[in-house]
N, C-alpha and C positions, 0 to 999 in steps of 0.2 A: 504494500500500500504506500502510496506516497502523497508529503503532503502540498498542496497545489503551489509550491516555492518548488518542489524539487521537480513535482510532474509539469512547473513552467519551465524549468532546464533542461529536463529531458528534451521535450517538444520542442522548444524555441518559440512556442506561443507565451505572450506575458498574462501575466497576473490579472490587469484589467481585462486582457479580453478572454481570459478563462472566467471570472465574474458576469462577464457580458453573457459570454453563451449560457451559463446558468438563470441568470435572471430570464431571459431567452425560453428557455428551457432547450435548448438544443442539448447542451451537455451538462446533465445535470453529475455533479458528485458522486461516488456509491457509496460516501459515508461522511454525515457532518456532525462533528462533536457537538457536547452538548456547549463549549464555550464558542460555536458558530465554524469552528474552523475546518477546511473542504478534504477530503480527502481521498484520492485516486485510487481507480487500478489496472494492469494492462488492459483489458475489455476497454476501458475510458480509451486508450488509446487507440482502438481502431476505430471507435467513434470519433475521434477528433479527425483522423484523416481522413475519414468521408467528409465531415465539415471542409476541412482544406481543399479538397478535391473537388467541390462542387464549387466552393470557392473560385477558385482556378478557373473551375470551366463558364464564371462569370454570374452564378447563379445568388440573387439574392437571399440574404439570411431569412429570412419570413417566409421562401420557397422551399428554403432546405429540409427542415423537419421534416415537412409535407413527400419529398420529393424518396428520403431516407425509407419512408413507408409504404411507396409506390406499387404497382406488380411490375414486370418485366415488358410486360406492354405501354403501359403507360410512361413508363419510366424510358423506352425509346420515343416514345411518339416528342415528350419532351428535350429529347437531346437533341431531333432535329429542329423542332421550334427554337433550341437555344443555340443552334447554331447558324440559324437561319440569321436570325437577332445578333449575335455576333460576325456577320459578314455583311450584317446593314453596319455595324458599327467601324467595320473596318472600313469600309467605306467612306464612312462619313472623317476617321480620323484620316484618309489617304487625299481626302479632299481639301481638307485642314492643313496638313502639310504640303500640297501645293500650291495653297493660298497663300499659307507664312513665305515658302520660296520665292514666290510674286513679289511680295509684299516686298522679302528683305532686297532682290534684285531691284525694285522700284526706288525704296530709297537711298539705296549705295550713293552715297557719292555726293547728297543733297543735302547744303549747308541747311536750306528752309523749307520746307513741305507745309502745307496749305490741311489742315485735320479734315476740311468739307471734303475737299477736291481728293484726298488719299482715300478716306473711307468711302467716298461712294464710286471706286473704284474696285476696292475690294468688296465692295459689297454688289457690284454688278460681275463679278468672279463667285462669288457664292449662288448668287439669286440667278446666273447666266439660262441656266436651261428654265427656269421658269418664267424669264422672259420673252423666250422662242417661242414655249406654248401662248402663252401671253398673244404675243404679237401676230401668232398662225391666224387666230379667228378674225384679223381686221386687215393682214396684207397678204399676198401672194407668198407660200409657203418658201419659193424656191428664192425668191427676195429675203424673206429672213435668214437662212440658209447664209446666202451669199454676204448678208450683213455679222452676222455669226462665224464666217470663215475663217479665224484665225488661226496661221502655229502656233506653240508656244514664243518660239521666239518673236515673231511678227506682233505678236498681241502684246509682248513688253515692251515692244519697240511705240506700240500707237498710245500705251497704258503712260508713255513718258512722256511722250509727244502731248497726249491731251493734259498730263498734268501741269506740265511748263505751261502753255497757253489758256488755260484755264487760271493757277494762277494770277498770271500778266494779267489775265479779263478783271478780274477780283480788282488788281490793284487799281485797274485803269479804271475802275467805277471807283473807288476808294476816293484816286484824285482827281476825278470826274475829267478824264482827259477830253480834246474832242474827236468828234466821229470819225475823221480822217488818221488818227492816230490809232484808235482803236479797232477800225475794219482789217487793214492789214494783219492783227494777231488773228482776227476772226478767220480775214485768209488763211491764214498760216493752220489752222486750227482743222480746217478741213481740207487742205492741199494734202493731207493723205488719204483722203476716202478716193478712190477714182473716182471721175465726174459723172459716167454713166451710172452707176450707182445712185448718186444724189438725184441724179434725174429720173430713178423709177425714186427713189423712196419722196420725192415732189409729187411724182405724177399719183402716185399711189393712193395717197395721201388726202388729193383731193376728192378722191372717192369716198374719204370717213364722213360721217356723220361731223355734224360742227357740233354736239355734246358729248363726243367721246371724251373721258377723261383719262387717264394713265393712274394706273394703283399706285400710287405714293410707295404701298410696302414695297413691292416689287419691284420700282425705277425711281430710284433714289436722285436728286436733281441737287448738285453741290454748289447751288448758287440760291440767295434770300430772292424772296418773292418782287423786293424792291429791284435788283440784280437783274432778274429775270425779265423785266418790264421794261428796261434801260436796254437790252442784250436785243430783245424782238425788236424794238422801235428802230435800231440801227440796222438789225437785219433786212427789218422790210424794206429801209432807204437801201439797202445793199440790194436788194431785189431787184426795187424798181430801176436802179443804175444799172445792172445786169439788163433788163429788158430792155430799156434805153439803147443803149449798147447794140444791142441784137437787133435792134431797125434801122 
């Protein structure tokens, strides 16, 4: 018999989490003095590495008990439910860490980063594929497609691109440049989309509804609504110079 100081050394499980699984009732003691104090015995330890073992295999402590008293059927049916659940999760951490690599490649190098302008960058890298479904229901699928085309490399390359000019926009409303100083970043801002591109997601576009709105949760916009307001009224004048232009 031992007493739960010695049966914690044996294990390498401590003291409060042998208390824990007792309270628990997962593992309870096979023998408590009458002055309270716990005490072990080998059987105690095969039950503990079931605990560890289901542990491991990710399973929570409120499960285990349950899972400890199973049949042989049951008790598979759950291992592939928990495996199933653990290759959502690995997923989800494999997605995590290509974000952080984004993230860290994004700001190498960058004395000042803009908190709007980074985070809803990474956060159009998370929410990505739900803005293709997003977008499928209101434009031509093989148009979202083609706006979604990036490599990894190319997509760090425009993820810089729009942060630098996006900044610059921030400052240039900041110190309220005028229009002629500020189109030029706008150029610069979309002189990597190819132009036929812009020209369906224009043409497209005029097909929406004029009360469609954009889910906020989903497309994140790293500019204030006053921002926003200053950013159209210079685009439209960009427009109409464009059209100008064209006759």
């Amino acid at each position: 018999m031992y007493t739960i100081g010695q049966f914690s050394k044996k294990t390498g499980v401590t003291i409060r989490t042998l208390r824990y699984y007792d309270e628990k009732g997962l593992l309870k003691p096979t023998h408590v003095s009458e002055s309270g104090r716990r005490h072990y015995e080998d059987q105690d330890l095969i039950t503990l590495q079931k605990i560890l073992t289901f542990k491991f295999l990710g399973y929570a402590l409120e499960d285990i008990q349950s899972l400890m008293a199973t049949s042989a059927l049951d008790f598979h049916q759950s291992l592939q439910q928990q495996k199933q659940e653990m290759l959502i999760k690995k997923a989800q951490i494999e997605k995590t860490i290509e974000t952080l690599e984004h993230a860290i490649a994004l700001s190498e190098k960058q004395e000042h980063i803009h908190t709007d302008i980074f985070l809803s960058i990474i956060h159009d890298l998370i929410r990505g594929d739900e803005q293709k479904v997003y977008l499928k229901k209101l434009l031509p699928e093989d148009l979202v497609d083609e706006i979604y085309d990036f490599s990894n490399g190319k997509l760090l390359e425009y993820n810089k691109h729009f942060m630098s000019c996006g900044q610059r926009l921030k400052e240039a409303y900041r110190l309220q440049l005028p229009d002629e100083e500020v189109i030029p970043i706008i150029e610069e801002l979309f002189s990597v989309v190819p132009i036929h591109l812009i020209e369906r997601v224009i043409e497209a576009s005029k097909h929406l509804d004029d009360d469609v709105v954009f889910d906020d949760a989903i497309f994140q916009i790293p500019f204030s609504k006053e921002e926003e307001q200053w950013l159209e009224q210079i685009l439209t004048k960009l427009y109409f110079l464009g059209e100008k232009n064209n006759e």
